[in-house]
C-alpha positions as CSV (number, residue, x, y, z in Angstrom):
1,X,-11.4,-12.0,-0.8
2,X,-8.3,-13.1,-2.9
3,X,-4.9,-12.2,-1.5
4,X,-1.1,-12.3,-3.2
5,X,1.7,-11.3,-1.2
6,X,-1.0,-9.2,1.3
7,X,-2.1,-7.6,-1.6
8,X,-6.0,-8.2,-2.1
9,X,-7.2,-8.6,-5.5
10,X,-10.9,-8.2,-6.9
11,X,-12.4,-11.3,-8.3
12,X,-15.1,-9.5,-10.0
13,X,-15.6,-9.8,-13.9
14,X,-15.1,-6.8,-16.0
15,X,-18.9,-6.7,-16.8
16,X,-20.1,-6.9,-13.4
17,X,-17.8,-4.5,-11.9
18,X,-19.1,-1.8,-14.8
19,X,-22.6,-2.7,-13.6
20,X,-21.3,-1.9,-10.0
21,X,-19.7,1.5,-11.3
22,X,-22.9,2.5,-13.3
23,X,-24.6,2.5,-10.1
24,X,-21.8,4.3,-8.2
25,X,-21.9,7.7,-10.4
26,X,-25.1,8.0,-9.3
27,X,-24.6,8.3,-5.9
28,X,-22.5,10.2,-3.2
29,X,-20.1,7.3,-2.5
30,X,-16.8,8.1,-3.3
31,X,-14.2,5.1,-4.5
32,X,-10.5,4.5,-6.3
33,X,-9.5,1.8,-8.3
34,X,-5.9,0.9,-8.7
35,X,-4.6,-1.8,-11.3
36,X,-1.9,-3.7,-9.6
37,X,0.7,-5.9,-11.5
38,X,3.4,-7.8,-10.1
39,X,5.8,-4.9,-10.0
40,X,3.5,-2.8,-8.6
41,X,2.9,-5.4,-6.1
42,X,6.8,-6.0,-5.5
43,X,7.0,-1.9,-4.7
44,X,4.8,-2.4,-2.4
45,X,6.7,-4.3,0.1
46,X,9.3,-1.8,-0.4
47,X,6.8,1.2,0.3
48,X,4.5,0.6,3.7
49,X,2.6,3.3,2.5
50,X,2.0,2.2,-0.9
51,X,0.9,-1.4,0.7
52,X,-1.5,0.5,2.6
53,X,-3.4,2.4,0.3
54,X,-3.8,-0.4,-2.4
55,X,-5.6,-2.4,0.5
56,X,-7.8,0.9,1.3
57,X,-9.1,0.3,-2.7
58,X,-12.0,-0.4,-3.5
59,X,-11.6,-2.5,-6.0
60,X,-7.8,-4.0,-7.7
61,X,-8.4,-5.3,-10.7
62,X,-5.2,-7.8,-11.4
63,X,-3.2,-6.7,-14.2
64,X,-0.7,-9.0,-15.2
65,X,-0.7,-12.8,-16.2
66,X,1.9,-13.1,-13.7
67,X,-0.9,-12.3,-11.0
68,X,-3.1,-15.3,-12.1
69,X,-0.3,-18.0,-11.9
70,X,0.5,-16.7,-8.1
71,X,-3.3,-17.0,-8.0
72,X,-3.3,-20.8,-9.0
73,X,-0.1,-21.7,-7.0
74,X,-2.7,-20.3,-3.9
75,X,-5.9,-22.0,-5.2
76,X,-7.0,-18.9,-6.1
77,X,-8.5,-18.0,-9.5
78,X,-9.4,-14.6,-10.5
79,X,-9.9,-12.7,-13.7
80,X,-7.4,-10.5,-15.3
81,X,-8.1,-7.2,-16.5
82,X,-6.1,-4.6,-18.3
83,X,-5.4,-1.7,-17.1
84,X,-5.5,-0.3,-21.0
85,X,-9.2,-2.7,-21.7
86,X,-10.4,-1.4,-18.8
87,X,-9.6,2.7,-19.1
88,X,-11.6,2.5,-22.5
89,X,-14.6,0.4,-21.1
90,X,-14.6,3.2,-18.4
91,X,-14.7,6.1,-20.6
92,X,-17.5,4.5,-22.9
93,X,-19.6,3.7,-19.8
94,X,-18.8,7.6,-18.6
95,X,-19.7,8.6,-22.1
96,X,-23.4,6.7,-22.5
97,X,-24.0,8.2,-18.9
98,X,-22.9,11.9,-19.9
99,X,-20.3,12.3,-16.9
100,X,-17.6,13.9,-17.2
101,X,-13.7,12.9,-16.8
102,X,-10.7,14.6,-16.3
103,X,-7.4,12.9,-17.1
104,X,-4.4,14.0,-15.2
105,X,-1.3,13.3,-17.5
106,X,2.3,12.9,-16.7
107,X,3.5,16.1,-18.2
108,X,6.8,14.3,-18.9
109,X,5.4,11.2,-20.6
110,X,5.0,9.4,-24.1
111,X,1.7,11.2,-24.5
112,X,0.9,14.7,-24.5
113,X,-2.4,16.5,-23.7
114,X,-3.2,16.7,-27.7
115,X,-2.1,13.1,-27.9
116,X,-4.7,12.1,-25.9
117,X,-7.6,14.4,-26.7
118,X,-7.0,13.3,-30.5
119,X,-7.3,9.5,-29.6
120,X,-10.1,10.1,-26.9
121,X,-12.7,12.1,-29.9
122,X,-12.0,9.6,-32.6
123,X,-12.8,6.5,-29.6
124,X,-15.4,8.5,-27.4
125,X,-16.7,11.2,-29.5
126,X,-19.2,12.4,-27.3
127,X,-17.4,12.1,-24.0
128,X,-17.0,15.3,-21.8
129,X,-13.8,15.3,-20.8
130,X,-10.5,17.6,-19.9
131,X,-7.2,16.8,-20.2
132,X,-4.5,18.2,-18.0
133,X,-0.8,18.1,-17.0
134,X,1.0,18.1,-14.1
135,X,4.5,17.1,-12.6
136,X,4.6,13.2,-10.9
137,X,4.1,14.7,-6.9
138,X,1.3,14.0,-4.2
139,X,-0.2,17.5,-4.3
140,X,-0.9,19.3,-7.0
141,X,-0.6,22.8,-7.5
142,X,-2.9,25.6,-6.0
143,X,-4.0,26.2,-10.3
144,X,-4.3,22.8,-11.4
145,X,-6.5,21.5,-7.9
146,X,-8.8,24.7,-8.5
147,X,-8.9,23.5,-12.3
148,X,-10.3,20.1,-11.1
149,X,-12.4,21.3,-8.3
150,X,-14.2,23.8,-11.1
151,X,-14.4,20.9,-14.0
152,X,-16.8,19.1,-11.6
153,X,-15.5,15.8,-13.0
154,X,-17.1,12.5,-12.0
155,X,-14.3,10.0,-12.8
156,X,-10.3,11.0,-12.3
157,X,-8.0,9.1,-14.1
158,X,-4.3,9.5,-13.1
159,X,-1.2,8.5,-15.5
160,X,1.4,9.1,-13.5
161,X,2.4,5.2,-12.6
162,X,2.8,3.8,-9.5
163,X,3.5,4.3,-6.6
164,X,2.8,7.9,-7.5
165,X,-0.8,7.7,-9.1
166,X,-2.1,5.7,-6.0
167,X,-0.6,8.4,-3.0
168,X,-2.1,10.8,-5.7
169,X,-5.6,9.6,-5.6
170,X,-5.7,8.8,-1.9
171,X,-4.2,12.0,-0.7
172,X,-6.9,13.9,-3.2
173,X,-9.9,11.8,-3.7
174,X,-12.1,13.8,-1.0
175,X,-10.6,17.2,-1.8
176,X,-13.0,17.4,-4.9
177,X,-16.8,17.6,-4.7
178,X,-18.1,15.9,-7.5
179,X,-15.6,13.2,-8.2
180,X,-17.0,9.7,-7.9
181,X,-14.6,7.4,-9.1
182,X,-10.4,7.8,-9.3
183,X,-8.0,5.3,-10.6
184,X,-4.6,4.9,-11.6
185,X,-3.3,3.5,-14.9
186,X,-0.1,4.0,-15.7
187,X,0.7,4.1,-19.0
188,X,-2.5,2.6,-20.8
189,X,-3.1,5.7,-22.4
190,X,-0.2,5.2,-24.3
191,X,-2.0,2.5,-26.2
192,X,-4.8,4.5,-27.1
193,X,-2.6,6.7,-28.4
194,X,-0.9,4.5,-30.2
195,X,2.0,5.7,-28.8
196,X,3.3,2.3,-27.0
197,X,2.4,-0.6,-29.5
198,X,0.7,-3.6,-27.6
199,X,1.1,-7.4,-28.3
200,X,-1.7,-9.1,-29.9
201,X,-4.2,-10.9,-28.5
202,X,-2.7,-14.6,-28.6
203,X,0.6,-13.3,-27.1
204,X,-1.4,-11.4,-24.2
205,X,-3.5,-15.2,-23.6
206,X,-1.1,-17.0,-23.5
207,X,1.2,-14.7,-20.9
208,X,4.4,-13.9,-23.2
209,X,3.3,-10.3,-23.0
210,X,7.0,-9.4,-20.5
211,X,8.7,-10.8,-23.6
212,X,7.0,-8.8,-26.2
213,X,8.2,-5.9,-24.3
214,X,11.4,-7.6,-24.3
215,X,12.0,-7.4,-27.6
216,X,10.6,-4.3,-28.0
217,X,12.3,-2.5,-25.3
218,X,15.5,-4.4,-24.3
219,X,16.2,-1.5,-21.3
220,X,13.4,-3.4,-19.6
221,X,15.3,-6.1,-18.8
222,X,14.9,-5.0,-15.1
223,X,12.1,-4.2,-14.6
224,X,10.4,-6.9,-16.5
225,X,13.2,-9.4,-14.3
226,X,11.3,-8.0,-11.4
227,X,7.9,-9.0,-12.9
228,X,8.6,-12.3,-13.9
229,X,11.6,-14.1,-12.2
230,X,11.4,-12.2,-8.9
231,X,7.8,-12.0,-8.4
232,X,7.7,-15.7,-8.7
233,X,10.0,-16.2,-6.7
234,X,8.8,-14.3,-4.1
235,X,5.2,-16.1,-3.8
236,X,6.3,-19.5,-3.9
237,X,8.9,-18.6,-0.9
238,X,5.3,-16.6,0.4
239,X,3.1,-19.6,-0.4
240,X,5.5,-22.8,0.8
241,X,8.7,-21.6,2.7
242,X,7.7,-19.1,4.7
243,X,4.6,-20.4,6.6
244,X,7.5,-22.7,7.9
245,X,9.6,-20.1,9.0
246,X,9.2,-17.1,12.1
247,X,9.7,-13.8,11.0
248,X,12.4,-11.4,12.7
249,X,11.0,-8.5,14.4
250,X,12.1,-5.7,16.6
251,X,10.3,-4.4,19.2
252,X,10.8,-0.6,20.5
253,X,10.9,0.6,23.9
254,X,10.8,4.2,23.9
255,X,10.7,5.7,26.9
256,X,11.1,8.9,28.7
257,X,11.2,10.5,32.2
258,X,8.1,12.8,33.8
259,X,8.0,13.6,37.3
260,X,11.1,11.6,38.2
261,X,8.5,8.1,36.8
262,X,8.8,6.3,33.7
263,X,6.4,5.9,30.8
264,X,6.3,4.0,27.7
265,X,5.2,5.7,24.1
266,X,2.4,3.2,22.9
267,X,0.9,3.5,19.6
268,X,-2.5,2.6,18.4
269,X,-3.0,0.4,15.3
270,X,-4.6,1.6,12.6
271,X,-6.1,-1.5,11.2
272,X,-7.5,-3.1,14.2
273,X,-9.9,-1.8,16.8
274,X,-8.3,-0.2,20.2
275,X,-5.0,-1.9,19.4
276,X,-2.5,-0.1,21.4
277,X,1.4,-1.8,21.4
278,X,4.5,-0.5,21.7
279,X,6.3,0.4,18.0
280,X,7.3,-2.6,15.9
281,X,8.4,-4.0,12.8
282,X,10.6,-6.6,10.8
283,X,14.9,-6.8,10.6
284,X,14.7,-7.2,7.0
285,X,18.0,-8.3,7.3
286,X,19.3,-5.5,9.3
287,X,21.2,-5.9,12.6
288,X,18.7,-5.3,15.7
289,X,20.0,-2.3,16.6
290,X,19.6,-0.7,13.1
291,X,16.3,-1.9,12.3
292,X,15.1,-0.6,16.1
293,X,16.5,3.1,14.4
294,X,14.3,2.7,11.1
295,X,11.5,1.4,13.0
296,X,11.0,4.9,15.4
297,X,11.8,6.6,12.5
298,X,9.1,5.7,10.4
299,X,6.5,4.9,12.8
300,X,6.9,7.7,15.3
301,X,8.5,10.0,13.1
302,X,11.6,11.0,15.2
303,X,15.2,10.7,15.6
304,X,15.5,12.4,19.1
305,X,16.1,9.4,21.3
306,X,19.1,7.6,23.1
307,X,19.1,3.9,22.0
308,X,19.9,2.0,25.5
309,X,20.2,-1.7,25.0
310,X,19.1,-4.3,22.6
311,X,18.3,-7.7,23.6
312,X,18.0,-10.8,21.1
313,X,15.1,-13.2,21.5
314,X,12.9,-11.8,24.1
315,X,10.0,-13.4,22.6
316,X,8.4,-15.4,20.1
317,X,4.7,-16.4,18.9
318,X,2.6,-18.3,16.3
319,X,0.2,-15.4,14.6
320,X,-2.7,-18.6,15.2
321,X,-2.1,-18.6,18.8
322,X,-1.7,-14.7,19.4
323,X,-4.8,-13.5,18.0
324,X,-8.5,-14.1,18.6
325,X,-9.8,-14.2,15.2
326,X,-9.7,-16.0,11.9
327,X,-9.7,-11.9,10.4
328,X,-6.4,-11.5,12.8
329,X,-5.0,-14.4,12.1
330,X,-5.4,-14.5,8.2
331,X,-4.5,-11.0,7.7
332,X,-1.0,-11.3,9.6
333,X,-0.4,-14.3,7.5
334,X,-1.7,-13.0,4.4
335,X,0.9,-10.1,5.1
336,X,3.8,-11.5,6.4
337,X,3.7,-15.4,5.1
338,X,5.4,-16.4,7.9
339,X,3.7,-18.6,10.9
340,X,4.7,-16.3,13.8
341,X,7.4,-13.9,14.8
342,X,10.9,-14.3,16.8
343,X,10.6,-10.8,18.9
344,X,14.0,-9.0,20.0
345,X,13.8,-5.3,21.8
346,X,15.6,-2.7,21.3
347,X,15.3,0.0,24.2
348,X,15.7,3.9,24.2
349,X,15.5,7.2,25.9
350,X,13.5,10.0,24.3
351,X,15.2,13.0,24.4
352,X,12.8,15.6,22.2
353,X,9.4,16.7,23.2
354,X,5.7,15.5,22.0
355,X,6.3,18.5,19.0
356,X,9.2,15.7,17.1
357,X,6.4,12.7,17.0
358,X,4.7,12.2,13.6
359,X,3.3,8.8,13.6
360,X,2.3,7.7,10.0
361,X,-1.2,7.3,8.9
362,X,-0.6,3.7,7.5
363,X,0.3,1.9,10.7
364,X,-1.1,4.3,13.3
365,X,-4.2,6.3,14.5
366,X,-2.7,7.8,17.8
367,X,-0.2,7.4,20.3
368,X,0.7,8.5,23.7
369,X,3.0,8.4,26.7
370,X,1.9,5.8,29.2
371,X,2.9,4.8,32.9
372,X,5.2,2.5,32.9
373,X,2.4,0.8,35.8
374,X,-0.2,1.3,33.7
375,X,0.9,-0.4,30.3
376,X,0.1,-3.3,31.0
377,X,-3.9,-2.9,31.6
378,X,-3.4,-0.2,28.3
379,X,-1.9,-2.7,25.7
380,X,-4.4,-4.9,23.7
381,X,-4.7,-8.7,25.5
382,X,-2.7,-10.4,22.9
383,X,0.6,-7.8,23.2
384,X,0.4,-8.5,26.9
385,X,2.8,-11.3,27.7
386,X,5.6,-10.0,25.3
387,X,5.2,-6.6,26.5
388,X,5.4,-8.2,30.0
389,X,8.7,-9.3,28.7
390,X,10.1,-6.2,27.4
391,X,9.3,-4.1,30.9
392,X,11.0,-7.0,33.1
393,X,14.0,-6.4,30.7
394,X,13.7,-2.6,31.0
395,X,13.2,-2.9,35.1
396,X,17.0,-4.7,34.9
397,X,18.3,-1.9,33.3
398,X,20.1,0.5,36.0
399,X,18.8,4.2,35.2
400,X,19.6,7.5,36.8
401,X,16.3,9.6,37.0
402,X,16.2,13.0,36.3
């Protein structure tokens, strides 16, 4: 599996992945396909969510010649295919095979539902398809999901651009019984409408497709900056600077009183097997305290608690040394860069009740309220000496019970 910035990438061919798909419409199995490009990939370290889902994919095909240098500075090689290429060589397969496709269009964007039904009969005249629109949001309305649901599409395509178009599919995929295949594209219906001109083949080989745009639409200077410059900056500080470095982390001690005894809200990871810990996650460049706020906010889902203490330091590791596996080990590298991480703690009182914690899907399966005794034998082996750590510094701590 290839991997830039976390993110893992298919290495499959265009014509074997088809081959792979022809086989998947005529089954139950139910898959989504995103298309990935360096800005897309840069959002994604913005968006935990967004991170998340695109490493739920089946497959992500690498869009972007940006993708492929990042590949090579990793030893890495992998093909690049459109997202535009791709969405046509989709519909003609889904055309030969007689399934039907329904194409959920930003109702707000350069092509409209004739637009694309006018392109779609002159390039796949005898495809079965329905085209409809709907505002850039998760869930769709009660109308429009019925609409779907009674279409019995097998393939979804979804235009509304990221991160939209992959919360879209992954919220939705199993709500329709038909549907096969989902992916997001973006714009690449634009091109077969002809309403977004595309560079020629040599400028698209040789990677000057961000300057083509350039030209063409000079209010992309930002986003296309993002693309370029600071996507390459970012993997070679991924691929040489920070395997050097430890990453900052805060660790959260939420705690509460029952029956005049403390226990400790544990959470349960979501991408490892019975991996309970207490709530976590990086500074980012925030102060500890701060961060230790964002982090319960996010990952429990509440703001009912009474921040106590923080303590710098409490703890640091090499991700090679705290976990068992090479699968461990590689995927906190692949996600982080970083060889370890430099633990402080940030301690606090919960003051709500079990009704104000929301732990999010992404990072979490379950949680609950443990012993303060108990946590120990509870957390998974390789949290065990930092959490050791934490509950000495909470035992310092002078509290009055209630």
């Amino acid at each position: 599996m290839i991997k830039i910035l976390g993110i893992k990438l298919a290495s499959i061919d265009k014509h074997s992945l088809l081959k792979k798909l022809e086989k998947i419409l005529e089954r139950e199995k139910k898959i989504y396909i995103c298309t990935p490009n360096p800005e897309i990939i840069l959002k994604s370290h913005q968006d935990e969510e967004l991170f998340y889902i695109l490493n739920q994919a089946e497959y992500n095909l690498a869009d972007g010649f940006g993708l492929q240098i990042a590949g090579r500075l990793s030893n890495q090689s992998f093909p690049r295919i459109t997202g535009a290429d791709f969405s046509l060589e989709l519909l003609k397969l889904a055309e030969k095979q007689e399934k039907k496709v329904i194409i959920v269009n930003h109702k707000n964007g350069r092509s409209s539902i004739s637009d694309i039904e006018k392109a779609l009969k002159k390039l796949v005249p005898n495809l079965n398809f329905l085209v409809i629109n709907s505002d850039v949001k998760i869930n769709l309305d009660k109308n429009s999901e019925k609409q779907i649901e009674e279409y019995s599409a097998d393939i979804l395509f979804s235009l509304f651009g990221a991160p939209w178009q992959e919360k879209f599919i992954y919220h939705n995929l199993n709500k329709f019984t038909n549907l096969k295949i989902a992916i997001g594209v973006g714009g690449a219906f634009d091109f077969l409408t002809k309403k977004a001109k595309r560079a020629s083949k040599l400028i698209r080989k040789i990677g000057l497709e961000w300057l083509w745009r350039l030209i063409l639409e000079p209010k992309r200077f930002k986003r296309i900056f993002n693309a370029t410059i600071l996507f390459m900056a970012k993997v070679i500080n991924w691929r040489f600077i920070l395997p050097l470095k430890y990453r900052k982390n805060v660790a959260c001690l939420l705690y509460r009183f029952k029956n005049k005894e403390k226990e400790i809200l544990l959470v349960k990871r979501s991408d490892q097997k019975n991996h309970w810990q207490v709530p976590q996650g990086g500074l980012d460049g925030q102060k500890i305290i701060e961060a230790g706020k964002r982090e319960l906010r996010e990952e429990v889902g509440t703001s009912n608690f009474t921040v106590e203490k923080v303590f710098k330091n409490v703890f640091k590791y090499k991700f090679r040394d705290n976990f068992s596996s090479d699968k461990e080990k590689n995927k906190h590298y692949d996600k982080f860069g970083y060889k370890g991480q430099k633990q402080n703690l940030l301690i606090a009182r919960f003051t709500g009740s079990d009704e104000d914690i929301n732990i999010n899907f992404w990072d979490h399966t379950n949680w609950k309220w443990v012993k303060k005794s108990e946590v120990l034998k509870i957390v998974h082996p390789v949290r065990r000496n930092a959490t050791k750590k934490f509950l000495e510094k909470l035992n310092k701590l002078k509290y009055e019970k209630n």
